[in-house]
KOLDRENBA-724326 format. One record per residue (C-alpha): residue number from 1; chain; x, y, z. Coordinates in steps of 0.05 Angstrom, whole numbers. Layout:
% KOLDRENBA-724326
nr, kette, xx, yy, zz
NUM, A, X, Y, Z
...
END
This chain:
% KOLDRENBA-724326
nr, kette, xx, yy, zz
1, A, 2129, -1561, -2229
2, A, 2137, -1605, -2166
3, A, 2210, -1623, -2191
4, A, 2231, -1550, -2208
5, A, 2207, -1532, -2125
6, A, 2242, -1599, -2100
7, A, 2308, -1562, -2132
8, A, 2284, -1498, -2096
9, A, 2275, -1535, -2027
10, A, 2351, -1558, -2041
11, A, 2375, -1487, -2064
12, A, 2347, -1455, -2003
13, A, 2374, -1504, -1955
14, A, 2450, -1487, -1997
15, A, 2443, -1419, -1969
16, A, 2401, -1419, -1903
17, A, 2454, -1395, -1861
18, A, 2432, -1360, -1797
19, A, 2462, -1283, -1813
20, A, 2410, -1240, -1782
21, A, 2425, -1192, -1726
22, A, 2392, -1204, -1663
23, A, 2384, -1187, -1597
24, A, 2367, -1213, -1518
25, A, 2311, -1199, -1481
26, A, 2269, -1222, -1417
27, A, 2199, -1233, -1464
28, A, 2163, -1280, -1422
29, A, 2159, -1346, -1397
30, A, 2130, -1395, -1454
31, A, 2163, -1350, -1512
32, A, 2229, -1364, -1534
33, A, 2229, -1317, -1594
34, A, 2206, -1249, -1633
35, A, 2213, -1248, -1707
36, A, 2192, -1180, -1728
37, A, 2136, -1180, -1676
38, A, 2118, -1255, -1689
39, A, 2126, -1294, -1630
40, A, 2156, -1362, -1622
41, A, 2131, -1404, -1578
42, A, 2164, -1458, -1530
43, A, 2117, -1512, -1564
44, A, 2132, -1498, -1628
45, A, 2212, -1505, -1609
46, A, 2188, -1573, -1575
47, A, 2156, -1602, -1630
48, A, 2216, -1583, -1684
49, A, 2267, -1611, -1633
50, A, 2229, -1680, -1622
51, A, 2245, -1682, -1552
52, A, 2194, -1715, -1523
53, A, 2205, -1768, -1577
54, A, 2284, -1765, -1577
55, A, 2287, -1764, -1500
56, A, 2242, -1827, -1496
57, A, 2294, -1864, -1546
58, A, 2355, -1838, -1512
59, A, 2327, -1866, -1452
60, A, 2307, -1930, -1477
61, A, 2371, -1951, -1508
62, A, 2416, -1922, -1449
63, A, 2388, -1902, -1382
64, A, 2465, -1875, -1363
65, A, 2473, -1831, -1426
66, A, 2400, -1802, -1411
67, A, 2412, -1780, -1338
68, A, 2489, -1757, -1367
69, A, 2452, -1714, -1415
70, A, 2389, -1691, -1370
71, A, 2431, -1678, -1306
72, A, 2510, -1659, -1316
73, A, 2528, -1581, -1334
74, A, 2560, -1618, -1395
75, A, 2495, -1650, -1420
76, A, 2453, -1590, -1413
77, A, 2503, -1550, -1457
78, A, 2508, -1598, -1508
79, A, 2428, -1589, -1512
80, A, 2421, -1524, -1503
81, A, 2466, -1520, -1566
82, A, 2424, -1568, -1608
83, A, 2363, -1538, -1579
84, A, 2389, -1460, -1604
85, A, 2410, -1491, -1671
86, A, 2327, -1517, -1682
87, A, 2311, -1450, -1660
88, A, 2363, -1412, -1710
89, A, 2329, -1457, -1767
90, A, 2256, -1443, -1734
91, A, 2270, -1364, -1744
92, A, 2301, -1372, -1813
93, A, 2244, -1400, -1837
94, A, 2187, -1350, -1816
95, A, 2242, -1293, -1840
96, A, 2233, -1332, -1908
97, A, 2153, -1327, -1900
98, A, 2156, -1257, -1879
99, A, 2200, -1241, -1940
100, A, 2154, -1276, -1990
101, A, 2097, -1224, -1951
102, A, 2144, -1168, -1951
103, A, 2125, -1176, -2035
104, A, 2053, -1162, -2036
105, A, 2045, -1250, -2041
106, A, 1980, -1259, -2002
107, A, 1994, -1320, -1962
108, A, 1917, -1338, -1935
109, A, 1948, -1341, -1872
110, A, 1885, -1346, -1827
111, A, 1853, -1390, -1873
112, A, 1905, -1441, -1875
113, A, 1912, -1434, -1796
114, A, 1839, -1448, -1791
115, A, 1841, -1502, -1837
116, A, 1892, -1543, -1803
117, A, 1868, -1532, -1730
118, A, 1803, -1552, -1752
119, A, 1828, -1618, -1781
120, A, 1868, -1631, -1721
121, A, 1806, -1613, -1676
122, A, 1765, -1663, -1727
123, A, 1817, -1721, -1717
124, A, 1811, -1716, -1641
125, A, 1743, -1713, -1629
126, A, 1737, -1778, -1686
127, A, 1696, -1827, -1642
128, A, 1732, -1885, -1668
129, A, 1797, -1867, -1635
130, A, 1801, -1876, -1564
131, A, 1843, -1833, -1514
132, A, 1902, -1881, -1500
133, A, 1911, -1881, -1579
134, A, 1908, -1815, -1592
135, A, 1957, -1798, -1534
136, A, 2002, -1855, -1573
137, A, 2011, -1818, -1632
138, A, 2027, -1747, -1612
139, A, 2082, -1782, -1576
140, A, 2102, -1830, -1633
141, A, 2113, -1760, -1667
142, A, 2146, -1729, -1624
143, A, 2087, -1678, -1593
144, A, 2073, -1654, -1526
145, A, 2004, -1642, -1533
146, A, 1954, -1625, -1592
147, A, 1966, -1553, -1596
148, A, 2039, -1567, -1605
149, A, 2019, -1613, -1672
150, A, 1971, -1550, -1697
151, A, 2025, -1494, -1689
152, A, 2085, -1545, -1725
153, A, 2034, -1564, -1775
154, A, 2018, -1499, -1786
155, A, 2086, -1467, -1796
156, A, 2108, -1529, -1832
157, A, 2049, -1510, -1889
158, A, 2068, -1436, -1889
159, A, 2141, -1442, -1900
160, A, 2129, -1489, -1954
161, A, 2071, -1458, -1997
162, A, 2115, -1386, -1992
163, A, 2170, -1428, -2029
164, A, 2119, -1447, -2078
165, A, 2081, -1380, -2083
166, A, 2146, -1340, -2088
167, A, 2170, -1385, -2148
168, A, 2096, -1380, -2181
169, A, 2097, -1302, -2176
170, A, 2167, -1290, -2205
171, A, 2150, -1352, -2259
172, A, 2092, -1308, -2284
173, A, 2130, -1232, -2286
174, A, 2178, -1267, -2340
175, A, 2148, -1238, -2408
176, A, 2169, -1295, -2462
177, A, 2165, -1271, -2531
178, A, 2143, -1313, -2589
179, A, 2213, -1298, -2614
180, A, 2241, -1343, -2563
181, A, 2187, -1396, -2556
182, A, 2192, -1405, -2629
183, A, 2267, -1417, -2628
184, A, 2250, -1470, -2564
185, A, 2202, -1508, -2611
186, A, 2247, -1510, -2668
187, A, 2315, -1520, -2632
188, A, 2287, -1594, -2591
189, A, 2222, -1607, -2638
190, A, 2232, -1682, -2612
191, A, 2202, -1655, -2549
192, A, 2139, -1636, -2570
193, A, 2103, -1692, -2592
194, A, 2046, -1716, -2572
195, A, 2037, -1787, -2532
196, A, 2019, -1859, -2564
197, A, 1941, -1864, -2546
198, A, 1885, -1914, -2552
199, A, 1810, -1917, -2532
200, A, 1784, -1979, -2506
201, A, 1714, -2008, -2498
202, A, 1704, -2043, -2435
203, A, 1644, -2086, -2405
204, A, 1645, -2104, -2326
205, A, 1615, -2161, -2297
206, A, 1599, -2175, -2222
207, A, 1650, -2239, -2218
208, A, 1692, -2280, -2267
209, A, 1642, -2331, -2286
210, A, 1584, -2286, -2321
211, A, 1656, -2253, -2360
212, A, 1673, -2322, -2371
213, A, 1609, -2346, -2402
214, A, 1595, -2280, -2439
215, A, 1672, -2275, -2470
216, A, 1656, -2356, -2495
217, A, 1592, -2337, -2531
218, A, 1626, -2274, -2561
219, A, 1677, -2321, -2596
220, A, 1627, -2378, -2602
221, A, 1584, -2322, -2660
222, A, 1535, -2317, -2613
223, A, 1532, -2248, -2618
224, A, 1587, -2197, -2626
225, A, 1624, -2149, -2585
226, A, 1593, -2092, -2601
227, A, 1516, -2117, -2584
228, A, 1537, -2145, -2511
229, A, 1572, -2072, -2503
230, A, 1513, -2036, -2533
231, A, 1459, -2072, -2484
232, A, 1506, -2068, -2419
233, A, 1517, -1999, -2432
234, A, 1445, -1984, -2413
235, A, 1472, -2006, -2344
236, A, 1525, -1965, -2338
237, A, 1573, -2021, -2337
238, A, 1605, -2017, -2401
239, A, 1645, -1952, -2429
240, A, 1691, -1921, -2469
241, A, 1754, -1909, -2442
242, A, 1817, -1854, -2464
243, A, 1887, -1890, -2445
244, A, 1952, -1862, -2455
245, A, 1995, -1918, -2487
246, A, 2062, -1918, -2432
247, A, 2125, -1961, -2416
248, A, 2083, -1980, -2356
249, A, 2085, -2061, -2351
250, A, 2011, -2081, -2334
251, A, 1973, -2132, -2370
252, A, 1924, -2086, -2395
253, A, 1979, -2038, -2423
254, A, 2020, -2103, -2449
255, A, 1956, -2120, -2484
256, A, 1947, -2053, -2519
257, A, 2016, -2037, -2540
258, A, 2018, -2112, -2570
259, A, 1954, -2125, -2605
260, A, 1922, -2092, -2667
261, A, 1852, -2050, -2663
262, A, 1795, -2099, -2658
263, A, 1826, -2147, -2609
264, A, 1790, -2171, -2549
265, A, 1823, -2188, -2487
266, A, 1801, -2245, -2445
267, A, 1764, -2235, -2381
268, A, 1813, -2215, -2321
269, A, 1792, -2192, -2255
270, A, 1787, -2126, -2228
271, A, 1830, -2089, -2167
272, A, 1761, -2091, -2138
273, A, 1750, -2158, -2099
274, A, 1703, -2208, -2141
275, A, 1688, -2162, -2202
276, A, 1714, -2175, -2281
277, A, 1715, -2145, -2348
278, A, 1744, -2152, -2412
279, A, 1757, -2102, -2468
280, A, 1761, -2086, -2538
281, A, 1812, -2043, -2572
282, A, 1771, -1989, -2605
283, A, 1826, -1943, -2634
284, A, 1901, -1942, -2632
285, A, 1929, -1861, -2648
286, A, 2005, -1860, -2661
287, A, 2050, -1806, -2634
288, A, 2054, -1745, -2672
289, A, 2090, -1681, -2678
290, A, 2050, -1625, -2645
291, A, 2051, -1561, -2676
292, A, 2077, -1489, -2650
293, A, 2003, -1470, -2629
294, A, 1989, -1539, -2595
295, A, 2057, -1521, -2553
296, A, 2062, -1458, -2547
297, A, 2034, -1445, -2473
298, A, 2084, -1508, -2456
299, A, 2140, -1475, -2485
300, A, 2115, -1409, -2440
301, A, 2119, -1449, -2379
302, A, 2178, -1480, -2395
303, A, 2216, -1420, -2406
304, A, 2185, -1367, -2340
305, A, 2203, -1436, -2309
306, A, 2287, -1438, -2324
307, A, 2284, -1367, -2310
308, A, 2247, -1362, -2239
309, A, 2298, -1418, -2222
310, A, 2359, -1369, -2243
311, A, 2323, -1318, -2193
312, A, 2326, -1373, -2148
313, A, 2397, -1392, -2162
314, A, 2427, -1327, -2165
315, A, 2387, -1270, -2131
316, A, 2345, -1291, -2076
317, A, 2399, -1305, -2034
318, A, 2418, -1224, -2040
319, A, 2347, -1205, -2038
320, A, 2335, -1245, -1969
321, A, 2399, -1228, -1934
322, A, 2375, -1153, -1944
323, A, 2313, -1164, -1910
324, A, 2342, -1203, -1859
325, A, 2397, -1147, -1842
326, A, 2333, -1105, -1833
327, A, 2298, -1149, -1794
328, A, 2285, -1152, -1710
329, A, 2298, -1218, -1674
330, A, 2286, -1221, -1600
331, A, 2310, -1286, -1561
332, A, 2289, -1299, -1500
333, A, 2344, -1299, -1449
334, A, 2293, -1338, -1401
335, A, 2311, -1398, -1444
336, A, 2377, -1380, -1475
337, A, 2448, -1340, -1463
338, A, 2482, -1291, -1514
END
């Protein structure tokens, strides 16, 4: 699924241009836009611009362009027009979540508004950063002040769950009949078979020695695999572990995919610092070909899937241009000119 909405991101983008009708008002000082009622803020056209970030670069690398920029008529136009493009993008986007809403798709918007300012408010009052550090990264990302990170955040979330809630809710209307997952399953049967497995038994040890030493007397007849894993099971540090047999190049893979059931690997150490283990291939399960009822649900997916992204390819771009030519947008003329 997170492929089929990276092609939806890219599709939307194709036809986000900035047709809408609008019109200019006087609506206040720190407002620079009304999108059906839902004001804009200045902050929120701060933050998507990055100009506290871009004007500290600018000025860094060339104190003459920053001054030609910040003080000449010619400057000021030149950002004024990048500053009304952010803005024409800013509106496009909450028509998109409006549209989405204007479908009966509850978007949890207070929730996810909480959520977020609450993690913001959590991060800043987090003892272990100090003032000067916290101040640091709001400007590293280009933010005036915290409430300017909350409201970018917060939009940033919206836009892109309505994406993903729109393409979930026209996914599920498509009714697939068996008639057509059946001729899926038996047109590309290659696809639907199930993964190379294995389950292996594996015993930890608190450091490479004790693995050592226990591994020796294992192949020394000591005692066999399957008593050390019986006892250290009591412990809870031995186990049976499910793996999915891939083209993935670790040792431990390397040693399943290349040595029969029964085989016991020699001690190696663990991602955690000082710990080991070795292991024992239990069971090795082939791939197989799944049948119509193990698939079927897959197939369903599949299928609402290719046709939501049709919708996507094809129709929504109608659909949203009609409730943008019936839309009100308000700019502020405070902060821009027709």
């Amino acid at each position: 699924m997170k492929k089929s909405l990276v092609l939806l991101l890219v599709i939307l983008t194709a036809f986000t241009v900035f047709a809408y009708d609008r019109t200019y008002q006087d609506i206040g000082e720190n407002i620079v836009a009304k999108v059906n009622g839902e004001i804009i803020e200045l902050n929120l056209l701060n933050a998507r611009s990055n100009s506290v970030q871009l004007f500290s670069q600018i000025r860094e690398i060339n104190q003459d362009f920053f001054n030609l920029l910040i003080y000449s008529d010619e400057g000021n136009k030149l950002l004024d027009l990048y500053s009304k493009d952010v803005l024409e993008r800013i509106i496009n986007q909450i028509l998109f979540i409006q549209f989405v809403e204007s479908k009966e798709i509850e978007m949890s918007r207070e929730y996810l508004k909480e959520m977020i300012y609450d993690n913001v408010e959590n991060l800043f009052s987090d003892p272990s950063y100090t003032k000067d550090e916290l101040e640091y990264f709001l400007l590293s990302q280009g933010y005036e002040d915290k409430e300017s990170l909350k409201v970018d955040t917060y939009y940033k979330y919206l836009y892109d769950n309505s994406i993903q809630m729109l393409y979930e809710v026209i996914a599920s209307e498509y009714q697939i009949s068996d008639e057509e997952i059946k001729k899926e399953y038996d047109t590309n049967k290659n696809l639907y078979v199930s993964k190379p497995t294995a389950e292996i038994k594996m015993i930890r040890f608190s450091n490479i020695d004790e693995a050592s030493r226990t591994y020796k007397r294992i192949l020394d007849g000591y005692y066999s695999f399957e008593e050390v894993y019986a006892e250290i099971e009591k412990t809870g540090d031995a186990n049976n572990l499910p793996v999915e047999i891939t083209d993935e190049e670790s040792e431990i893979m390397q040693i399943i995919k290349n040595n029969p059931v029964g085989f016991v690997s020699k001690p190696m150490e663990a991602v955690k610092a000082g710990e080991s283990f070795f292991f024992k291939i239990d069971k090795k399960n082939p791939s197989r070909q799944l049948s119509f009822e193990d698939v079927k649900m897959t197939i369903t997916y599949k299928l609402q899937d290719e046709k939501a992204k049709i919708y996507f390819e094809n129709d929504l771009d109608k659909d949203f241009k009609e409730f943008k030519n019936n839309s009100n947008v308000i700019i502020n003329t405070k902060h821009f000119m027709e």
